[in-house]
N, C-alpha and C positions, 0 to 999 in steps of 0.2 A: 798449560798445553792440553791437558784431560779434555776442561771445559769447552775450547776450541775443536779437540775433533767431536765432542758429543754436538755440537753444532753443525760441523760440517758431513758427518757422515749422514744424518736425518737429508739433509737438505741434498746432497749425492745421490741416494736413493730418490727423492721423489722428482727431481730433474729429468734421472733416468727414468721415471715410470712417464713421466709425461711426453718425454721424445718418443718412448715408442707408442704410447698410446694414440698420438699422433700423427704419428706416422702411419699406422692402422687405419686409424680415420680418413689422411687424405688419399691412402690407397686404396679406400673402397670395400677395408675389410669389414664394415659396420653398416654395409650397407643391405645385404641381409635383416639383421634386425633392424634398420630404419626402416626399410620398407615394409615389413611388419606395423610397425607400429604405426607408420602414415594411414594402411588399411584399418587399422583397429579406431582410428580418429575418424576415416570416412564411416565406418558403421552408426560411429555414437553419435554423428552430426549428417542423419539422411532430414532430405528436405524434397519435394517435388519437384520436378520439372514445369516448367511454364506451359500453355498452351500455345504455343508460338510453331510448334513441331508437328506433324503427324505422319506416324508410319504407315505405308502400305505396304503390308506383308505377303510375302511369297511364304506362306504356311503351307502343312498338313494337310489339311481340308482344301487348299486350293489345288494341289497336286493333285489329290484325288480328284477333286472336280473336272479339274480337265483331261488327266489322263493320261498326257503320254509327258516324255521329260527328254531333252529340251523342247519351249513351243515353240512353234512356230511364230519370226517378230513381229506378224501380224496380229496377232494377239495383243501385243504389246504397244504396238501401234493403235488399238483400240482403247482398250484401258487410258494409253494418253490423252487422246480427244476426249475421252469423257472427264479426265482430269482438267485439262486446258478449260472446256464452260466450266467449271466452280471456280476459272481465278483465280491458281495460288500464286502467294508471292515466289516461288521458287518450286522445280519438280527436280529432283536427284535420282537417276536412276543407279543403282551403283550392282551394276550388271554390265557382263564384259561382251560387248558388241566390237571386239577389233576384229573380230572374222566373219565374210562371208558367211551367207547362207541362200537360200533360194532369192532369184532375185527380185521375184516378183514380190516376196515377202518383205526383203530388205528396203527396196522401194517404196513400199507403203510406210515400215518405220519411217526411211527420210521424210517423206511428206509431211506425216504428222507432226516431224521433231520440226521441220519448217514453220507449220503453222505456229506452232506452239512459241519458234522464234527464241531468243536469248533466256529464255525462261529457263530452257533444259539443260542440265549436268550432266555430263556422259564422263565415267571415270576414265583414266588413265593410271597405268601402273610403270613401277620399274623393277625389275628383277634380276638375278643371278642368271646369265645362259646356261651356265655348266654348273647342275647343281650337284652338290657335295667336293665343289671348288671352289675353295675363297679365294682364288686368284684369278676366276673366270669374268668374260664381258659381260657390260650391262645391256640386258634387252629391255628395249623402249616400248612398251604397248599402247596403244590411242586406240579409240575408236573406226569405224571406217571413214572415208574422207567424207562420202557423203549423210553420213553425221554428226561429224564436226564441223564441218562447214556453215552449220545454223544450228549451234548449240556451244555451251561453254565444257570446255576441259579441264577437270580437274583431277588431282594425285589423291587415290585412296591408299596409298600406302600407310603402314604402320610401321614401326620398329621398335620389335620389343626391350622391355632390359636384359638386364645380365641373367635373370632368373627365368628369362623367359615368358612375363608378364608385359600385356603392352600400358605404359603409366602413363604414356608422353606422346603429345600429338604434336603435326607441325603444321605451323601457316602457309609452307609453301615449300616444297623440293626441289631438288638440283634436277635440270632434264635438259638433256643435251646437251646446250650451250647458253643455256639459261636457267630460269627458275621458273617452276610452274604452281599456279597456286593449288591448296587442299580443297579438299570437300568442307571441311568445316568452317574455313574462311570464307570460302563463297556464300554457303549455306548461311550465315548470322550477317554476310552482308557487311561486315565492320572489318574491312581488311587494311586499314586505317590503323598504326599506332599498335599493333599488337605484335606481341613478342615472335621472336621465330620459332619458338618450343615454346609449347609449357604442357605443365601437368593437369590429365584429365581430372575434373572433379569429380571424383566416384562417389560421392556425399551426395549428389544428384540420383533418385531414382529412378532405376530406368525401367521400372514397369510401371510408371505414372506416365510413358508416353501416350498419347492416343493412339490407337494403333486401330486400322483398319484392312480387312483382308483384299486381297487383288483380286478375287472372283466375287467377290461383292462390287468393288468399283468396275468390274470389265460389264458385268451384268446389271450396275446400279439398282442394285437389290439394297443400296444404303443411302444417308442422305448426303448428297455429295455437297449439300451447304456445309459441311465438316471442313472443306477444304478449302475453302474462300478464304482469300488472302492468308494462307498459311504455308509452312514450309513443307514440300513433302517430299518425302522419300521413301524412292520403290525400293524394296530390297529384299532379299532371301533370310529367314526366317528359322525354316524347317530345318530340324537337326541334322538329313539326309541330303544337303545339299552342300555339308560341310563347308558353307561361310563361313565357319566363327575365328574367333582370336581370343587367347586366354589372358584373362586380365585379374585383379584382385578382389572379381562380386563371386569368384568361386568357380562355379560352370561356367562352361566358352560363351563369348558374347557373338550374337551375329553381330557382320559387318557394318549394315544399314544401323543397327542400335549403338554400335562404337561413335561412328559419326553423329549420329543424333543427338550423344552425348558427350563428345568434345565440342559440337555446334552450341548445346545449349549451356557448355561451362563459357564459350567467348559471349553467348546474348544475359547471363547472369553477372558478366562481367568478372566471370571465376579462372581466368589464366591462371591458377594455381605456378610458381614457382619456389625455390627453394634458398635459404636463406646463406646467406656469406660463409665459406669454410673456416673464415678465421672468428666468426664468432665459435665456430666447436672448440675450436685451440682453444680459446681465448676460455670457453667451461672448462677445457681438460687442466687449463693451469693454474686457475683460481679453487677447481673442488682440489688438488693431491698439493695446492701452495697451504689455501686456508682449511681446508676441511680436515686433512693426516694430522695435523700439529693440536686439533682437538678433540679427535678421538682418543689420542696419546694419553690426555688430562683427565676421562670421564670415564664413567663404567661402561663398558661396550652395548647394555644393554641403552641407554641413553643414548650412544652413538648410535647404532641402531636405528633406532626412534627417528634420529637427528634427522641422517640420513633418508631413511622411510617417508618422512615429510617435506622432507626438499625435492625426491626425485618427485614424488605425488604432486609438487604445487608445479614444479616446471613440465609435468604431463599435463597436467593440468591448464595452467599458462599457452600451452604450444596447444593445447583444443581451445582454447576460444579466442587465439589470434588465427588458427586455419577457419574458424566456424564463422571469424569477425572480417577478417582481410583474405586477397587470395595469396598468403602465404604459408608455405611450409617449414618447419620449425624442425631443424636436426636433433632429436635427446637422446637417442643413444649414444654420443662422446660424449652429456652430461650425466648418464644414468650410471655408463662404464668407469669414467670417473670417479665419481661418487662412492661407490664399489670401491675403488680403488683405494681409496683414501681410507673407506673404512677401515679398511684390509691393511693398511699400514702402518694406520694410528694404532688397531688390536695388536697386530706385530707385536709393536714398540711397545705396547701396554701391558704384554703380559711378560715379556725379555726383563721386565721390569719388576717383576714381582717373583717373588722366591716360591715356589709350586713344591716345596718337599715334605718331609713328613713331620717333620716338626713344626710346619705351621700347618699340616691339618690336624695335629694335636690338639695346639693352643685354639683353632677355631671350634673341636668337640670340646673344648673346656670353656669358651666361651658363652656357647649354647646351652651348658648347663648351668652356667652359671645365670645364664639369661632366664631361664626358665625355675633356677631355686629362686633368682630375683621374683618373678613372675608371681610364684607360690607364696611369698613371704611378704609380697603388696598387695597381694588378694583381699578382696572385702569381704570373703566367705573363710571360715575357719576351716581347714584341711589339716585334714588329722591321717595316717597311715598307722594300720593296727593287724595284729598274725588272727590268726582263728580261735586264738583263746580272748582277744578283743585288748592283748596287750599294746599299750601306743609305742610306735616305733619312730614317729618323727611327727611334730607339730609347727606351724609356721606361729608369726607373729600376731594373728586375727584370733586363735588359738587359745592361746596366750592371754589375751588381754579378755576373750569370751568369758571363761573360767577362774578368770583372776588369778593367776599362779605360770608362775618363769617359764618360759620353752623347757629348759633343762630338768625342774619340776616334774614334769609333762610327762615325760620319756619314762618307759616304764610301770606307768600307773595305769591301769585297768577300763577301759572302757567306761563298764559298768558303773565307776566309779563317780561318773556326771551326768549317767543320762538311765531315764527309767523307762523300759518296756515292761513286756507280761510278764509275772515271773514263771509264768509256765513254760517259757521257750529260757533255754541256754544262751550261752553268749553264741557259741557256733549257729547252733539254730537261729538266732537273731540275725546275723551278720547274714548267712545265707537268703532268708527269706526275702530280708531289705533289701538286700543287691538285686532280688529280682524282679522288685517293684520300677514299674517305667515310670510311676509320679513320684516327687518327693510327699517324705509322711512327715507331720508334726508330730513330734514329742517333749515331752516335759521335761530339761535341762537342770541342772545345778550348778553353782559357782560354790569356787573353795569356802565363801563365806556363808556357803547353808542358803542365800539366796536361790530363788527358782526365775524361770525364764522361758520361755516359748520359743522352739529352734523349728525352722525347716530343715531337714535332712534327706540328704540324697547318698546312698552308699555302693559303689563299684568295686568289683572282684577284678581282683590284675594277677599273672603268676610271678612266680618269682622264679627268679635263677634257680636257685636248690629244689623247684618242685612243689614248695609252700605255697599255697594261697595269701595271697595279702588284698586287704581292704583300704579302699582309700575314701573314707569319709567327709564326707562336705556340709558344713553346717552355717545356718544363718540364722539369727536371732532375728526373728519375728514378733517381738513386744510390741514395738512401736509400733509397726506394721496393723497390726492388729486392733491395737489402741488406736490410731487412725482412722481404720473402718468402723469402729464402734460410733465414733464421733461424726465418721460422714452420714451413718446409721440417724444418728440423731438429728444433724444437720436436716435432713433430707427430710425428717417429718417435723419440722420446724417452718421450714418453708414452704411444704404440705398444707399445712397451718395457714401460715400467712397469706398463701393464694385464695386461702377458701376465706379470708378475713376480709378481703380487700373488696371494694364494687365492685370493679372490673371485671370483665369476664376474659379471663387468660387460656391459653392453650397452646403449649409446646409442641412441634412436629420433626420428626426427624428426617435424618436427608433423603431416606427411600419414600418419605408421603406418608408415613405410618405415626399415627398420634402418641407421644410418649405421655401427656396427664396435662389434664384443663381442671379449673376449677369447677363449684357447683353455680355460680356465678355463669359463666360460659354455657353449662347444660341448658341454663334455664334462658337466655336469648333464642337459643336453638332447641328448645320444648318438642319443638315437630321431629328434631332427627337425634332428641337426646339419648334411644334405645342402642344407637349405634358408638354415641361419643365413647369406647372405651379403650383403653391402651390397644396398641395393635392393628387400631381402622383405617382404613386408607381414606386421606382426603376427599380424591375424587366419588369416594363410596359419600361421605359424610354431605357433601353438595347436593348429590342426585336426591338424596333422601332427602336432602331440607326440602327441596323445589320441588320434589314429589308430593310429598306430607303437605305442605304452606305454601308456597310458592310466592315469594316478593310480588310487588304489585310493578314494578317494573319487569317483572321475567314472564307475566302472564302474555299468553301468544308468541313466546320466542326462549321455550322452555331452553331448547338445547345449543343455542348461540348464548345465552345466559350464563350455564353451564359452563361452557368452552372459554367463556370472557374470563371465568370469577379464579376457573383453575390456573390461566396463563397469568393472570394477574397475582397467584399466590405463587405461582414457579419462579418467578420475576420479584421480588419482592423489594420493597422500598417505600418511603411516603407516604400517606394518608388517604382517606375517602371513604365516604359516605353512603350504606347501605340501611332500606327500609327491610324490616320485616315483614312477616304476614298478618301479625298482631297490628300493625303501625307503629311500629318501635323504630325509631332512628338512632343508629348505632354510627360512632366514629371508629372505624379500625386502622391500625396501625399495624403494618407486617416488616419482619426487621429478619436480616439473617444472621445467623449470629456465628462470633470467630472460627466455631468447629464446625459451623455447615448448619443446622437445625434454625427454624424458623419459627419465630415469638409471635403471635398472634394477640395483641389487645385490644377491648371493644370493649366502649364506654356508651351508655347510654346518654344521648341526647336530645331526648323528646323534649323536654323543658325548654331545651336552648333553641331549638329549631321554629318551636312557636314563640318564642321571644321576638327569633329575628324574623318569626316574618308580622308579629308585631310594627319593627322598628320601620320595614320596607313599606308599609301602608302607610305612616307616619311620615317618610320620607317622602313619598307621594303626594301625599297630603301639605307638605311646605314648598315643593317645587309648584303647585297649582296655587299656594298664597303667592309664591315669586313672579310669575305669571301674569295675576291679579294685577302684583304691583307696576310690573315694567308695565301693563297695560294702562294703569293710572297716569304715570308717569308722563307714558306719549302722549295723551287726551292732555294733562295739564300744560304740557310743552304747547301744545296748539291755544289753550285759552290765553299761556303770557303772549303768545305773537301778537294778540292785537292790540293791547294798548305799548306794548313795543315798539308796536308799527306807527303808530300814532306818534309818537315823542320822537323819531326821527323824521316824519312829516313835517314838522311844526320847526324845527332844528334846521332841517335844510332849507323852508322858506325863508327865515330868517335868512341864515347864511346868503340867499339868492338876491334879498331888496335890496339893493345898493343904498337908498333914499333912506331907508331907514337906520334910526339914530343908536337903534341895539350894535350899528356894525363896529361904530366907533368905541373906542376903549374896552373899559374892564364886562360889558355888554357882550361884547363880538365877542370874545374871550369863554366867557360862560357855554353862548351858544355852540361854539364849537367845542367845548366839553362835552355839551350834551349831545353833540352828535356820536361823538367819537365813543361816549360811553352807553350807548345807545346801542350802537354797531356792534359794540363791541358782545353787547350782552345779547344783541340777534342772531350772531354768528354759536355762541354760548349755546343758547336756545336750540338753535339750527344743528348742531353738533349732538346734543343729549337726545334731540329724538331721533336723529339719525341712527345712533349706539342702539338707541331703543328699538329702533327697528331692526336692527341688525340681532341683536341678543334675542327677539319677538321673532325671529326667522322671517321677518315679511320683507327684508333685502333684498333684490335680485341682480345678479348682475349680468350687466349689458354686455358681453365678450366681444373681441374683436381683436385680431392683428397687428400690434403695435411695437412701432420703432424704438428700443427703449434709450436708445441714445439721444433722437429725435425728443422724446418726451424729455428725460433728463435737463437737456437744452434748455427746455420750452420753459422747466421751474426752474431754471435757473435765471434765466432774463428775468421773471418776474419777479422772484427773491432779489434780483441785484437791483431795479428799480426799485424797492423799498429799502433798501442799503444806499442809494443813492438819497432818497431822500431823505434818509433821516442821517445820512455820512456813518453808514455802521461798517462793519468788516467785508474784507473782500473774498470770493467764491475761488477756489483753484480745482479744476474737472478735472479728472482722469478716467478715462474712459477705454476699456480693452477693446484693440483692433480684433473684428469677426464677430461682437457679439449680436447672441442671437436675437429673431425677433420672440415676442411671447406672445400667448392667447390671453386678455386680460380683460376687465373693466378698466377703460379708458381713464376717467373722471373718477372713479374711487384710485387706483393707483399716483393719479395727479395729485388728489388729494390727502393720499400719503406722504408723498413725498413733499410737496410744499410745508405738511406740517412738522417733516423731519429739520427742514430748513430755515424757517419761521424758529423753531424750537432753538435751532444752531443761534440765527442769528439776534434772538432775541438775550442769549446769555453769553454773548462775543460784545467784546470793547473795538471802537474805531481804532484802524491799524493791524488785527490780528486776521487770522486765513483759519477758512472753513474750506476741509476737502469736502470735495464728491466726485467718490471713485465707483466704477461700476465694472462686476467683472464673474466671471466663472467658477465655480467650483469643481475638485473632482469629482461630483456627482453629474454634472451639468446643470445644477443651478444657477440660477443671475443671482448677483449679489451687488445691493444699490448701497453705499456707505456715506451716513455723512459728519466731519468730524470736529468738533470745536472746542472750546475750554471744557471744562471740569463744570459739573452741575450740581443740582442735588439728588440726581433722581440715582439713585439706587450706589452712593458710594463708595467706592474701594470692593468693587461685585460685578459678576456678570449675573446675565438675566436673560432669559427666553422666554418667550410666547406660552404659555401654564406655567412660568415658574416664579411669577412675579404676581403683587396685588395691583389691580388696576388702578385704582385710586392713589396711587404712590406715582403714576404717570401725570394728570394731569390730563382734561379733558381730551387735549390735542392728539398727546401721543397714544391714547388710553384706543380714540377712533380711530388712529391710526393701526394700531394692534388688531383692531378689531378687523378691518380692511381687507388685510393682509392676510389673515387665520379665513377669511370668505374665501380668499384662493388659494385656500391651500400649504400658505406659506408659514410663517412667521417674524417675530420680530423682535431681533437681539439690541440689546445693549451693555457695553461694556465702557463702567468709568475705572478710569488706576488711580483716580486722583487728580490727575493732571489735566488731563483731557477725555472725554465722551464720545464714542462713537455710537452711531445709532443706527441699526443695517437690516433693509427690507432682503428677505429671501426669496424668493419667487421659484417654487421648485421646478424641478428638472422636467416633470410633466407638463408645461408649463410652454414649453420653449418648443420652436414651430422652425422646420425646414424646409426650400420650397421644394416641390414634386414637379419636376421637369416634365411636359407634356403633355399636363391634366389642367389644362386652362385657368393658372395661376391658381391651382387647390392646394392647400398645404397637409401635411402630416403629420404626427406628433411622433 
């Protein structure tokens, strides 16, 4: 039964805190701080106003200008004619014209507002008759008839809130027996779909309007193209004319600037509204359901925290859905909440915990115990000793220092383990140390007559009775020391070694400042070696080389030089190549290394440099015997054509006599070998000097606009009449709808592709299918495919255009290759084993669209 009410009474309480919170809420009592905080969300999120707007101001300066106050509306009547030539989309006067005044004056207004035609706004209001009576009638104010008659009527009213501030504009008031529209609806034009309130966007600033004064435009002393096709609005300004209305930007706003700024929150598309009341319930009963019952569990400063970060992320959250959407986000019933919960969870949290004197005992007994722990895990031996340097208590570091039991300890003499002067006392000793702010080393003893090297540091504390006590701190520093001795030797070891080595090395630290180079290093740098020494700044070490020697690349461009070599050492990474002024060619390498400082190695490479340019003259030298040869090669190609040409002469007359007795039997037979091997070896011929020319550069190609579907086609007929007659395999095309045309060599492209096909069908058995697919890639390349059995050329492998040896092609494919690289493309092959595809590229450059109107020209 316990168990149960400790459930129910938690859950009692926070029921009741959420009814009335609530309840508060939807009575408005929170609305004080919402409105608060809505302002503090327009401050953090201001943004400008559009150019869509511009005020004309009844200012300061313009009173004075004219002088008396009211003017006369011919005045006013002037000012709009000059407004009407610039053409605005809209003119707003928002000046109260429901009374008479001279007629001849008001006559000239109507004229004007005539001309000017629907364009003009003349306000209307609605007010209190009897005022300081809220049960009095409504007075109706318009215009005079003769200028509303050709002009539109609109409701400048405002109604403020509860506080007094006006937040809230409307699209349209109750008037009379109907409803009249706002200034701001007419003014943005979109009276269309928009709410009948909503909230000014005060995150709009309103001194990014334009704003022009009225004795400027009456006199067009300005440029009245300011006002073409734009919204404008005449309106009072000056403080002393007391138009304003108090709103949340702090000082009163004039009226004409209220409307300007509810007009350009509906053309921002900013109707600010406010979000559902039952999401605030909906925060009040989720933080004091879930947030109380975890405060309960945690240490308050955590809740805290907890809290602290939830109400910050849902301020947070509710600024950039007001700054994102035009919505307004209630957080104070989740902030108050939140609060709340805190506050309940703490409640319950501390009702919980026994607050008397016996647990602040046990907690000062804690504390000290935490802190003898503290002392007795220490890595420093703490020692507590009276002024005659007797020990009064030692921890266990102590202990193990001096080789002898804590309880040993107690009692025994200072002096007993450690040697100072013997001219000072124990008092004098203890005194003097305490008032040293470094620790001093001294020479230590262990019980075992061993010695030891201690840092020691000693503080003066008082004691309860008056006494001075010491509380000494000691560290055995052997090791420590023996370390240094060693990094000591280290350090001129490798001192050593740098000055061993070829290399010229040179360490710099992360401020630019040289920490040691070898002799090695000086002597590359001869010209600026007076400078190389600990402590030189880089860019000092630079100026001086190029000043002293000057690389033969930096002569005529000392100080771009300079600026190159530093940014290139601030930057550090990778290798390259600097001459001296000697002609020394040095490879450096600059590296930075894990603590920030920068390695500097430079190797000398004058040997290797004239090696390779040895090797590059050499190289030279074998591309101009390759040259030679391909040039041999075509001459010879031309001497076999003619008895080439001869042996098919003589072959096809044969073939041609009917009469003669060669045609019969094993005769006809021969002869038609020798034709066929004849041709065959002309075509050979024909092919190698072709390559030849092509590899010789004396190739040219013929370009031109070609169908490449059209061409496809065209070797495909002719491949299928050699299938036909010799009964070889059948062709299957596939061909992508839309492809494009290309700019190519007609007859070289043919001539790849036939030999792609020829290739097909020469290693395809009667019965099986050869594709040829042709199609796009994501680059926009054409891609020509064709695909048949398994071959031998390049097995179980793909292969591209440079990545294959030609002579593993086969003269066919080998010209073909070659083709295809003259435009740019290349030419893959890929066998699995199975089957061989063989695929001309034809790049994206390549491919031609037609220019509509330029007398069939095309583009690329």
């Amino acid at each position: 039964m316990s168990n149960l009410a400790q459930v129910i009474r938690p859950a009692g309480a926070h029921l009741a805190v959420t009814i009335v919170l609530s309840l508060l809420y939807l009575g408005g009592a929170m609305e004080f701080i919402e409105n608060r905080l809505f302002d503090l969300r327009f401050a953090l999120t201001k943004k400008p106003a559009g150019n869509d707007i511009v005020l004309v101001t009844i200012d300061t300066g313009s009173l004075k200008d004219i002088g008396v106050w009211p003017w006369p509306r011919g005045i006013y009547a002037e000012a709009l004619d000059n407004i009407v030539q610039a053409n605005p989309r809209v003119i707003a006067y928002n000046l109260d014209f429901s009374s008479a005044s001279l007629p001849a004056a008001d006559l000239r207004l109507a004229e004007s507002v005539a001309t000017a035609g629907r364009k003009v706004i003349l306000p209307a209001f609605v007010q209190t008759a009897q005022q300081g009576d809220s049960g009095g009638s409504l007075s109706y104010t318009s215009p005079l008839p003769a200028l509303a008659r050709h002009s539109t009527v609109a409701s400048v009213n405002f109604f403020p809130d509860t506080d007094g501030l006006v937040r809230e504009s409307h699209t349209a008031v109750a008037w009379r027996d109907g409803r009249l529209p706002s200034f701001s609806a007419l003014l943005s034009g979109q009276d269309d779909d928009l709410p009948a309130r909503f909230f000014v966007d005060y995150a709009i600033d309103s001194s990014s309007f334009t704003r022009v004064s009225f004795t400027d435009v009456l006199h067009s002393r300005t440029d009245l193209g300011l006002l073409t096709d734009k919204i404008v609005i005449v309106g009072a300004t000056a403080a002393e004319l007391a138009d304003t209305f108090p709103t949340p930007q702090g000082a009163a706003m004039p009226g004409s600037v209220l409307h300007a700024l509810a007009a350009e929150s509906i053309l921002q598309h900013r109707t600010l509204s406010r979000m559902s009341p039952l999401l605030g319930v909906g925060g009040i009963f989720l933080a004091i359901f879930a947030f109380a019952p975890f405060c309960s569990r945690r240490p308050w400063q955590q809740s805290l925290a907890v809290a602290a970060g939830i109400v910050l992320a849902i301020h947070f959250l509710a600024l950039g859905i007001q700054y994102r959407f035009p919505l307004l986000i209630d957080v104070a019933p989740w902030t108050i909440s939140m609060l709340a919960a805190f506050g309940l969870g703490v409640t319950r949290l501390i009702n919980s915990q026994n607050l008397d004197l016996l647990a602040q005992k046990l907690a000062i007994k804690r504390k000290e115990a935490l802190v003898q722990g503290i002392v007795e895990t220490a890595f420093d031996a703490v020692i507590t000793v009276d002024k005659r340097g007797l020990i009064w208590s030692a921890n266990r570091r102590a202990a193990e220092m001096f080789d002898l039991d804590t309880i040993k300890l107690v009692g025994r003499g200072l002096g007993d383990f450690l040697r100072w002067d013997s001219h000072l006392d124990t008092g004098n000793f203890l005194e003097t140390a305490a008032g040293r702010e470094d620790p001093m080393e001294i020479t230590a003893l262990r019980n075992n007559g061993s010695k030891f090297v201690a840092s020691m540091a000693i503080n003066k504390i008082p004691a309860d009775n008056g006494q001075a006590r010491f509380i000494v701190l000691l560290l055995d520093v052997t090791a420590l020391r023996q370390a240094q001795a060693e990094a000591r030797d280290i350090g001129q070891r490798l001192t050593s070694s740098l000055e061993a080595i070829s290399e010229g090395i040179a360490l710099w630290g992360e401020n630019g400042r040289l920490l040691t180079c070898n002799a090695r290093f000086q002597e590359f740098h001869a010209a600026a070696a007076h400078v190389l020494a600990p402590g030189c700044l880089f860019s000092d070490f630079i100026r001086d080389s190029v000043m002293l020697g000057p690389p033969p690349d930096a002569l005529g461009r000392e100080r771009e030089w300079i600026a190159e070599r530093i940014d290139r050492h601030n930057k550090p990474g990778g290798r390259f190549l600097q001459q001296t002024s000697d002609g020394r060619w040095l490879r450096t390498i600059e590296q930075r290394t894990g603590s920030g400082e920068i390695i500097c190695v430079e190797t000398d490479i004058t040997d290797e440099q004239i090696n390779n340019a040895t090797i590059v003259a050499a190289r030279d030298d074998a591309e101009s015997i390759s040259q030679a040869k391909t040039r041999f090669l075509a001459n010879a190609s031309h001497e076999m054509r003619r008895p080439l040409t001869a042996i098919l002469k003589v072959s096809r007359t044969m073939l041609d006599e009917g009469e003669n007795p060669l045609n019969a039997g094993q005769s006809a037979e021969h002869a038609i070998e020798i034709y066929r091997r004849g041709a065959s070896l002309l075509t050979m011929v024909d092919d190698i000097l072709e390559l030849s020319r092509i590899d010789s550069g004396l190739a040219q190609l013929d370009e031109s606009r070609v169908d490449p579907q059209l061409l496809i086609r065209e070797c495909a007929v002719i491949a299928g009449n050699d299938m036909e007659r010799f009964e070889g395999p059948r062709l299957k095309i596939e061909i992508q709808d839309g492809l494009p045309d290309i700019h190519v060599d007609q007859s070289k492209i043919k001539q790849c592709l036939l030999r792609l096909m020829s290739h097909a069908i020469d290693r395809s058995q009667t019965g099986t299918t050869i594709d040829v697919t042709a199609n796009t890639d994501h680059s926009g390349a054409v891609r020509i495919s064709v695909s048949g059995v398994a071959s031998s050329v390049l097995p179980g492998d793909t292969a591209q255009s440079g990545g294959f040896d030609r002579s593993s092609l086969g003269i066919g494919l080998a010209l073909a290759d070659a083709g295809i690289r003259q435009h740019g493309g290349r030419l893959e092959i890929v066998n699995t084993g199975v089957s061989t595809a063989i695929t001309l590229h034809i790049p994206a450059e390549r491919t031609l669209r037609h220019a509509a109107g330029k007398d069939g020209a095309f583009l690329e």
